[in-house]
N, C-alpha and C positions, 0 to 999 in steps of 0.2 A: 500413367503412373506419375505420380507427386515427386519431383527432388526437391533437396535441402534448397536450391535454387528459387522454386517457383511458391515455396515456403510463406508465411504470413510469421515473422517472429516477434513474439511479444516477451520482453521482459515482466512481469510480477516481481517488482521488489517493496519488501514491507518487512513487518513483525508478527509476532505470535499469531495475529491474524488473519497473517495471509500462510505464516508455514500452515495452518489449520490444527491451534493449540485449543485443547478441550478445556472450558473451565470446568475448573473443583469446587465443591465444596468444601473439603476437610485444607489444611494445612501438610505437607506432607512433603520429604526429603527424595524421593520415586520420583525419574525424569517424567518430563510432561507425557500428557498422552493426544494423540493425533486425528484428526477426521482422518476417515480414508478418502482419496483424491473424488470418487463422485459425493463424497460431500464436504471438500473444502473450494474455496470460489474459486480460484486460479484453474482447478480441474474440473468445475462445472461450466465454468468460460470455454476451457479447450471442447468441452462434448457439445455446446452448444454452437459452437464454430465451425468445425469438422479439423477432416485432415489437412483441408488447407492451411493451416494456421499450426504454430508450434508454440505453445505457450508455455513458460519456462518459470519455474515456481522459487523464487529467493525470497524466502521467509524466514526471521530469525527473530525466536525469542527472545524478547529484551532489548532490540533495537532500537537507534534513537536512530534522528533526521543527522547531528553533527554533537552531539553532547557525550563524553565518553566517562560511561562509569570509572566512579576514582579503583574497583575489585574485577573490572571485567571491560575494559578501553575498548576490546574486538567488539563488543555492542554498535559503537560508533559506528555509522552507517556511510557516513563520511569518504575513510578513504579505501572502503573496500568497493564503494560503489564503479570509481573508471576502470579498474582489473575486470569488475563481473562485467562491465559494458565488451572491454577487450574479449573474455572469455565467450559470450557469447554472439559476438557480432556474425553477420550484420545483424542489427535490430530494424525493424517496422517502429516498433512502439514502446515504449515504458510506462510502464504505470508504478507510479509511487503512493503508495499508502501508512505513510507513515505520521509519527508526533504525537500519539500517545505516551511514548516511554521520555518524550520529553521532559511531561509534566512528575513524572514518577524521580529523574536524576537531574533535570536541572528545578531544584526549590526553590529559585529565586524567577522562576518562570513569570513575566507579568504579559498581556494582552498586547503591548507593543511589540515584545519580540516573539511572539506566538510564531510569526514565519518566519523567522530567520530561517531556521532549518532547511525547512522545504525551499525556498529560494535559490539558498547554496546548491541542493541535490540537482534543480535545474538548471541552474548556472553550469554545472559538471557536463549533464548529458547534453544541453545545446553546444557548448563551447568544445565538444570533441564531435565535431561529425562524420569523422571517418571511420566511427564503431557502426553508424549508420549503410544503410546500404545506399550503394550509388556515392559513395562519400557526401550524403545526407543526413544532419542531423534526427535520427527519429523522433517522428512525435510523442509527447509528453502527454499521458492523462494523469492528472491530477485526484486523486480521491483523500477529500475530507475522512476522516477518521469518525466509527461513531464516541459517543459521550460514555462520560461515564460516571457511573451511577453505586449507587448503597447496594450490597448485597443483603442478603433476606437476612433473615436472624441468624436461620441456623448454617448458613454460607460462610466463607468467608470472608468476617466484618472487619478484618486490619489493613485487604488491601486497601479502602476506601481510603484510611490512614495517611497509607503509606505515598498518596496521590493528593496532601494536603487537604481531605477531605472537600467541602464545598468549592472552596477555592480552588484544587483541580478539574471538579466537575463545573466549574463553572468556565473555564477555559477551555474545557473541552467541548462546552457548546457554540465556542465562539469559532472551533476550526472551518467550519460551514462559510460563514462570510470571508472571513481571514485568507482562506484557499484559493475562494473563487474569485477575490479581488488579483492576488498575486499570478493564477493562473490567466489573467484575461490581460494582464500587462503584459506576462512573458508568452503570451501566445498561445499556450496551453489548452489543451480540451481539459473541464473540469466533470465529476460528478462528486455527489453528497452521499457516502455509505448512510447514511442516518437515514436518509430518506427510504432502505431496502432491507436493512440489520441494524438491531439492537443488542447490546448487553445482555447476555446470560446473571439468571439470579445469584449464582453460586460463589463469582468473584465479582461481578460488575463491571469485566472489562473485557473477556472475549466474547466471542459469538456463538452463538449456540447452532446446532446445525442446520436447522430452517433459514436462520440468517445468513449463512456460509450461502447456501443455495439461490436464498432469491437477490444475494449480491452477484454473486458469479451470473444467473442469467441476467442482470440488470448492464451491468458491466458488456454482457455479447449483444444485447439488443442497442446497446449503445455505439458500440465498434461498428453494428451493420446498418446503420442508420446513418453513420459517420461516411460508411462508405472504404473503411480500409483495406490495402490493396497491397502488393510485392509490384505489381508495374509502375514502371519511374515516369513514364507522364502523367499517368492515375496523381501519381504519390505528389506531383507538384502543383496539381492542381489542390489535392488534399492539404500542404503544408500551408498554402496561401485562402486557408478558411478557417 
């Protein structure tokens, strides 16, 4: 029998893409609508994992890396992130997927501080290791955010807009290097969403649900490949690779 003890916990904290937000077409006041868990990645990670593993899904619409809307500041990802690290410790692992709703509330977004964000989010969960188990910092995966793109015609063509058009999608093709530079300074395991999910036609900014799927198994083939573990001499050999 498994206990909470001999556990593999991974945090998923992100945005719309990781709660598993449907894009629309239409425009419409109707709260979002949802993958159900075997097709949003964070619950195709956990089937792909087994029971050994507790994979823990913090997904929020509209979140940013540290930018807080001027009509909605709870977005800010910021300072809710050390409570959820508290709320669920001990953690294995965090994975942060966020920085698209960067380029959506901070307009003055230019390529130099593209990481700021994510940085800060690292900064947080290295710097508190005793939400870790073994009062060890969890390891950090890093994922790139995919890009984003024009939705079709008859999609909706304002969010593109609302993302400075070109000049969003073009920052958002640079999160790819931007990531994997900052994640090899701070130590971090990285992967590239881009490389396993694309944009839905409909808004140009979530994932549609074949990309929900072959992120979520890209993401577990990566974790077992890695080698991750709940044993603490595993885990320090793991931390010093």
């Amino acid at each position: 029998m498994i206990t909470m003890k001999d556990q593999i916990n991974i945090l998923c904290f992100g945005d719309s893409n990781t709660w598993g937000c449907i894009g629309r077409w239409i425009e419409t006041d109707l709260p979002e609508e949802r993958y159900d868990r075997d097709h949003r990645w964070p619950g195709v990670l956990q089937k792909e994992l087994g029971e050994q593993y507790n994979v823990v899904e913090e997904g929020l619409c509209g979140r940013t890396t540290i930018y807080p809307p001027v009509d909605t500041p709870w977005y800010n990802g910021e300072p809710y992130l050390l409570p959820c690290l508290r709320t669920h410790n001990p953690l294995d692992l965090v994975i942060i997927m966020l920085g698209t709703n960067d380029l959506l509330h901070h307009q003055q977004m230019t390529l130099e501080h593209l990481g700021d964000g994510i940085t800060r989010l690292i900064d947080i969960v290295q710097g508190n290791p005793r939400w870790g188990r073994h009062a060890v910092a969890p390891r950090i995966l890093v994922i790139a955010p995919i890009e984003i793109k024009p939705s079709a015609p008859e999609g909706r063509v304002l969010v593109y807009d609302k993302f400075r058009r070109d000049i969003g999608r073009d920052l958002s093709l640079h999160f790819p290097e931007v990531y994997a530079r900052i994640a090899e300074e701070k130590g971090c395991w990285f992967l590239n969403a881009a490389d396993y999910a694309h944009p839905c036609d409909g808004d140009g900014v979530h994932l549609d649900a074949e990309s929900q799927v072959r992120l979520g198994k890209a993401v577990a083939a990566f974790l077992k490949a890695k080698g991750l573990t709940a044993d603490e001499e595993a885990r320090n050999v793991i931390n010093n690779t």
